[in-house]
C-alpha positions, 0 to 999 in steps of 0.5 A: 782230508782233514775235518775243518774245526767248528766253533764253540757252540754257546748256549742257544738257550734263553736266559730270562731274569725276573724279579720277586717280593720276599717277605721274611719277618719285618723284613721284605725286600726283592730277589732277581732270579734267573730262569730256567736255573731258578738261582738269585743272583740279587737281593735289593731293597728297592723295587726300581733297583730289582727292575734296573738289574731285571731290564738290563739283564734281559736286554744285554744277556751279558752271560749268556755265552757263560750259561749264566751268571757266574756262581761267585756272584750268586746271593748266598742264602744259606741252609735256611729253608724260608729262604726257598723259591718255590 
């Protein structure tokens, strides 16, 4: 007999986004960061925009089928160590 196929498992682990004030200089703006895989797919000036992404992000799980959003959209933050999470 022949084995019936499964479907795709999709991540069944929980994206969670949150936002973060980075202060660089004179320069201070918000990162949205996602958990568990610590990367910062935003930058904004303001704080309502930050949490407009953050609130939708968390609500919908847009890419949680993905793993995440996807690397082309990422923030690009170059080799700069000041621009660490930790």
């Amino acid at each position: 007999m022949r084995r019936e196929k499964k479907p795709a498992k999709f991540s069944t682990q929980e994206l969670k986004y949150k936002k973060k004030l980075v202060k660089e200089g004179k320069e201070v703006y918000w990162r949205v960061i996602e958990y568990p895989k610590n990367i910062v797919v935003a930058e904004y000036f303001f704080e309502e925009d930050a949490s407009r992404m953050v609130k939708f992000q968390n609500e919908n799980q847009v890419f949680k089928g993905d793993g995440g959003i996807p690397e082309m959209l990422h923030v690009k933050l170059g080799h700069n160590p000041d621009h660490s999470l930790e």
